[in-house]
N, C-alpha and C positions, 0 to 999 in steps of 0.2 A: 508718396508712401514708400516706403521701405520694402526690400524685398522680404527679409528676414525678421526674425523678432529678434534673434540672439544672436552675433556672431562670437565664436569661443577664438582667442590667439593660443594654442599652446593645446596638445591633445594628449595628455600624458595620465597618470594616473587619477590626479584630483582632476583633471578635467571629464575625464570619462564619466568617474564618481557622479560628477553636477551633471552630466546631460544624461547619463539611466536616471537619475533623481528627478528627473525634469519630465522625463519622459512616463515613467512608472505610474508620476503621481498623477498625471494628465494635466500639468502645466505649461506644455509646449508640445504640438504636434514635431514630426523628425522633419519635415517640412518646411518648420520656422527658424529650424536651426544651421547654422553651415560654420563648418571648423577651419582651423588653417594649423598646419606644424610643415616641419622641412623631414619631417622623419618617414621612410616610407610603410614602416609596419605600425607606428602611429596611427597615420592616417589609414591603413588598411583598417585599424580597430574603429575607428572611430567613424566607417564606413558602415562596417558592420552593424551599428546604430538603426541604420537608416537613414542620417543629415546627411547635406551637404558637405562635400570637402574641396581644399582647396588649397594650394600653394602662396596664394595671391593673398601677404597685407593688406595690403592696398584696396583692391578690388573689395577685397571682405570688409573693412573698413566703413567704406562708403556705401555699401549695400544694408545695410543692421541699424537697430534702432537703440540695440543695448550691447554695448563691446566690451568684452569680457576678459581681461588677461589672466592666462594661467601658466603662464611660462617661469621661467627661474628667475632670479632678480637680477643675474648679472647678462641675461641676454636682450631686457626692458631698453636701454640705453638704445642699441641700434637698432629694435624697432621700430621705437619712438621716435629716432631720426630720420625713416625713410616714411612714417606715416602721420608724423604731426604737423595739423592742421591742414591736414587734405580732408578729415571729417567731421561730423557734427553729431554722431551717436552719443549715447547717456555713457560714460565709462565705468566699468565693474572690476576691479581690481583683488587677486586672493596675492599679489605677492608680497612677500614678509619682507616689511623694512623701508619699501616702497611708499613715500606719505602722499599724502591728499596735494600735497602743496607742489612734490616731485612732478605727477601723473598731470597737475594741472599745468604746469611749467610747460614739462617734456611735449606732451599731447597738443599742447592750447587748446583746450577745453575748460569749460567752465562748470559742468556737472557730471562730478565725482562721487561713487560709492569706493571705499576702503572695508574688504571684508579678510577677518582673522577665522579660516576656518580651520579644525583639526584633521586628523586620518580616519576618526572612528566616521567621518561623514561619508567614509564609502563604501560603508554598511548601515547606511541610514540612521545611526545612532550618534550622529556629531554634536558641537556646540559652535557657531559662529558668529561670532561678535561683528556687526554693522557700523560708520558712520558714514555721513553725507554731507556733500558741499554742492549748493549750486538745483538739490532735487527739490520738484513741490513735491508733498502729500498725495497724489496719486501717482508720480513718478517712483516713489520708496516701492509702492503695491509689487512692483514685477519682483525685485531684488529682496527682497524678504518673501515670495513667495519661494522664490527659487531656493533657498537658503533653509525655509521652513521643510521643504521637501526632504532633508537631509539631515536631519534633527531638532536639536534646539536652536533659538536664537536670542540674540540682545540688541540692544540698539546701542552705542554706549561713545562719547567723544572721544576724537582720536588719540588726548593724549594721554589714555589709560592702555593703550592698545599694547606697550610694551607692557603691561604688566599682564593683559589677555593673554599674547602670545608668552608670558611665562606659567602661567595657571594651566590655561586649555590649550593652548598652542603645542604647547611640550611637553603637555601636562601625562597624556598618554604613553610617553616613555617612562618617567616616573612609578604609573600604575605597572607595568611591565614589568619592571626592574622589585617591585614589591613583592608581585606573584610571583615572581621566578623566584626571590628568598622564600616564600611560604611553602612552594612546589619542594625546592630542595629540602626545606625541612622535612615535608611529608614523607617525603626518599630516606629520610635518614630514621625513620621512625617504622619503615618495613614496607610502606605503599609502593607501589610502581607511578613510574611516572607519570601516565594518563592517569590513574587513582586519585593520583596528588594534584594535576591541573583543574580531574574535571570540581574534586571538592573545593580549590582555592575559587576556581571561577565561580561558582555556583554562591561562596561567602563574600566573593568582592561585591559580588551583584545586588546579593540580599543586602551587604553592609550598608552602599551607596541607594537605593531605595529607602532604609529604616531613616538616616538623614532626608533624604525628599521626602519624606512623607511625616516624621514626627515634629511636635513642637518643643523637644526638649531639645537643648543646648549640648554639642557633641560630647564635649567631657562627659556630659551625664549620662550622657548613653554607652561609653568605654566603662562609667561603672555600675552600672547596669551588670554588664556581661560579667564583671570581677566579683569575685567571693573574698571576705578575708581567710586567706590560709586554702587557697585553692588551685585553681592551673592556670587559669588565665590573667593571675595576678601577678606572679612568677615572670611572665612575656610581659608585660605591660611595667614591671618596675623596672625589668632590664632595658625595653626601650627607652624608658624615662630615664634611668641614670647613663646611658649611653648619649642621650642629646639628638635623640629619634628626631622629635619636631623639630629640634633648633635646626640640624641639619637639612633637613629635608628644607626650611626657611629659607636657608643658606644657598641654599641649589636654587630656589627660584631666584634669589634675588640676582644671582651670578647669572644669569640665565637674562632675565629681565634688562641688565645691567648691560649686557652682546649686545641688546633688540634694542637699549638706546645707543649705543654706538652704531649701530648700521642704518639706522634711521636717519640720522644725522644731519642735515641736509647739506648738500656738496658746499663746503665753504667755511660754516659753520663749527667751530670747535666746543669739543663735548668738555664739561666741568661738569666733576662731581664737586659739591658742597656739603660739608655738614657744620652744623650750627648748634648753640644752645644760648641759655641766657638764666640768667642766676641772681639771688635777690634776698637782703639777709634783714627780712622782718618783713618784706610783702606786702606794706610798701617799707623802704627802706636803701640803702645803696645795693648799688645793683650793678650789676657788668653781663657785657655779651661775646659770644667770640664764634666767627665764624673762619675755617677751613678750608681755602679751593687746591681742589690739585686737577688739572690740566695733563699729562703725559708723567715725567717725571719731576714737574714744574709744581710748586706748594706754594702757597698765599696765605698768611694768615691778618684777618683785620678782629684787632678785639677793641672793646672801651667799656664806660659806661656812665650813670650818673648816681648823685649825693640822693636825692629820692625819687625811688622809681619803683617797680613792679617788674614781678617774675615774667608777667605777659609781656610786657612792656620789651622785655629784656629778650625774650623769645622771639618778638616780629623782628625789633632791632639788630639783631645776628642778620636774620635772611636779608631786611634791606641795606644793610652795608655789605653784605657777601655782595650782592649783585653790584650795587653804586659802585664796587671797588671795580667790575668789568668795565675792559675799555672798546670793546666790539660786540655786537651779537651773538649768543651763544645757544646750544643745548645745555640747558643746567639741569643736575639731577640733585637736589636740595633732598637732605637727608635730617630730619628733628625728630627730636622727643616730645614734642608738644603736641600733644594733641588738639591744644587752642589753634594753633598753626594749620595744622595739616587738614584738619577736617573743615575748617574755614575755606580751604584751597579745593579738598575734594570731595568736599560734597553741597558746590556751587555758594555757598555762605554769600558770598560776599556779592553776586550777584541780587540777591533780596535782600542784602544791607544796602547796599547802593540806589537799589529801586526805592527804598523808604527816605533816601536820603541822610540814611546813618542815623538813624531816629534810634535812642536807647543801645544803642553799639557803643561799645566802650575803646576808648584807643581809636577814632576815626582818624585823624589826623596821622595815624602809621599805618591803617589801614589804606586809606589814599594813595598816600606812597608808594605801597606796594602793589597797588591794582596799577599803576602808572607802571613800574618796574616790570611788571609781568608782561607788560605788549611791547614791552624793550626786549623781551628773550624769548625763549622755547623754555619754560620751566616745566619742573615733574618733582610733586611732593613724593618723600617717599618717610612713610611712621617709624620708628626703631625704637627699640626701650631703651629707653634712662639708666643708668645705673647700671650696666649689666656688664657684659664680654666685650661690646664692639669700641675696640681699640680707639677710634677716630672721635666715637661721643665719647666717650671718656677724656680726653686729649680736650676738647671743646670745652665739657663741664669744669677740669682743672683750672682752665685760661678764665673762662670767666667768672667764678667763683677767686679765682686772686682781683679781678677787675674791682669784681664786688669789694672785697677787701681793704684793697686798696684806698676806697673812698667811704671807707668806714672809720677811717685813721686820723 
């Protein structure tokens, strides 16, 4: 038996967060728990608690049943050097960027949690996204209670987690950066500042509840609040001609875009991809072209054929984007196909496979690319067709001439 239920590496501010959460909710007596950092007023706080403390990796390590890293990402390395495979605890990981496959490596360990938790979880109101390698179904119990203690949670696989960590992860600055424009405005309208914060906080709150809580679709509820020819229509067409959402879009995806490069895994070279495929009568000649760029390195693979399909032409892009790598990568595959992407993430091809491709159309390029996919690290990511972004535009052009071309 284990001494402890928990041991925490790292006693900083989200570690403190998880053991008053731990503690408050009656999840863990102070007892079960015992901390390690190298910091001495760290560890004075995290005394204060009531757990265990302790200087000692190592010791702490081999003591615990569930080990918990909450240290910075770039101090994981020499950790992991002076304490992997001296122990056999369940591993807990909150650090960003750190994968399942790293912690498994680094540690030698074979049962990994990866948790994406935000800052609001240390005022009990967070959101943390969970996955798992290696746990059973009573092993998950501890790690999600813990986690539940602290606000909400998901369960969700790991390779959505960069786009977690751009939603909820970061997503809290975001919200900051919104109130502080609505606080100033209030200032410029005659309130005082505390006036202006306590009424913006008071409308963020009520805003983000009327969404939890109604069945109506967001648009509907912005005009809901709008009159024609009133005040709140006035702010809302200005946001809209300003490129409010696009932007704000924009920020995640640049954001997301960091979380898959530091992710990375050591060795590993990050491409981004984007793809399209085009197709002139449906069926009909058809062309595809996909996009890699690497650093300041660009790849383009386009073709296509005499009769084919828009879908056709859409898978075709991504599996010769990939065919064209000649090492294993992190790919971030960027389409407009919605056939594509939701096929990808939202397990499709998982219960097309299990049926044996029974009434799937395109199995034979489907194959391919469930093959292609355990060749790489891929990450769909949706964009609209037609629109701003420079690169599918660029794609669309190439292969609509493919098309063309074999129209002739």
């Amino acid at each position: 038996m284990k001494k402890y239920k928990l041991g925490i590496i790292g006693a900083g501010n989200m570690s403190t967060a998880i053991t008053k959460g731990i503690l408050s909710n009656g999840v863990l007596s102070p007892s079960e728990i015992i901390v390690s950092d190298v910091g001495e007023e760290r560890i004075t706080t995290a005394k204060a608690l009531g757990v265990t403390v302790t200087t000692n990796n190592v010791a702490l390590a081999s003591s615990v049943e569930y080990l918990l890293f909450a240290v910075k990402p770039q101090s994981f390395p020499e950790i992991a050097a002076a304490i992997g495979g001296t122990f056999s605890a369940k591993v807990i990981s909150i650090m960003a960027g750190v994968t399942v496959a790293t912690l498994t490596e680094k540690l030698q360990v074979d049962k990994v949690c990866r948790v994406m938790p935000n800052t609001p979880c240390m005022i009990g109101s967070g959101m943390s996204a969970l996955c798992f390698r290696g746990y059973t179904a009573g092993e998950k119990a501890f790690p999600l209670s813990v986690f539940s203690a602290l606000g909400e949670i998901i369960e969700l696989d790991e390779w959505k987690f960069d786009a977690v960590t751009s939603v909820s992860g970061s997503g809290p600055a975001y919200a900051y950066m919104f109130a502080e424009g609505m606080i100033r405005g209030g200032v410029n309208g005659g309130l005082s500042y505390e006036e202006a914060k306590k009424l913006t906080i008071a409308t963020l709150i009520g805003g983000a509840r009327m969404i939890a809580q109604s069945d109506k679709p967001i648009p509907e509820l912005i005009d809901a609040v709008c009159s024609k020819g009133g005040t709140t229509i006035q702010a809302v067409n200005h946001y809209r001609l300003s490129g409010l959402e696009e932007i704000i879009e924009e920020g995640v995806d640049r954001c997301r875009a960091r979380s898959v490069e530091m992710s990375a895994p050591t060795g590993e070279t990050l491409v981004t991809m984007y793809t399209d495929g085009a197709c002139s009568g449906n069926p009909g000649p058809g062309g595809y072209c996909a996009i890699l760029s690497c650093g300041d390195k660009e790849k383009v693979v386009s073709g296509g054929a005499k009769e084919t399909t828009n879908n056709r032409m859409e898978l075709l892009a991504v599996i010769k984007g990939l065919e064209s790598l000649t090492k294993r990568c992190v790919v971030e595959v960027h389409s407009d196909s919605a056939y594509v992407v939701n096929a990808i993430n939202n397990d499709w091809l998982a219960k097309w496979a299990s049926r044996k491709w029974e009434n799937v159309k395109n199995p034979d390029l489907w194959r391919k690319l469930v093959s292609l996919l355990s060749c790489h690290d891929v990450r769909f990511i949706k964009v609209k067709g037609h629109s701003d972004d420079e690169m599918n535009n660029r794609c669309d052009e190439i292969a609509r001439k493919e098309s063309q071309a074999r129209s002739e």
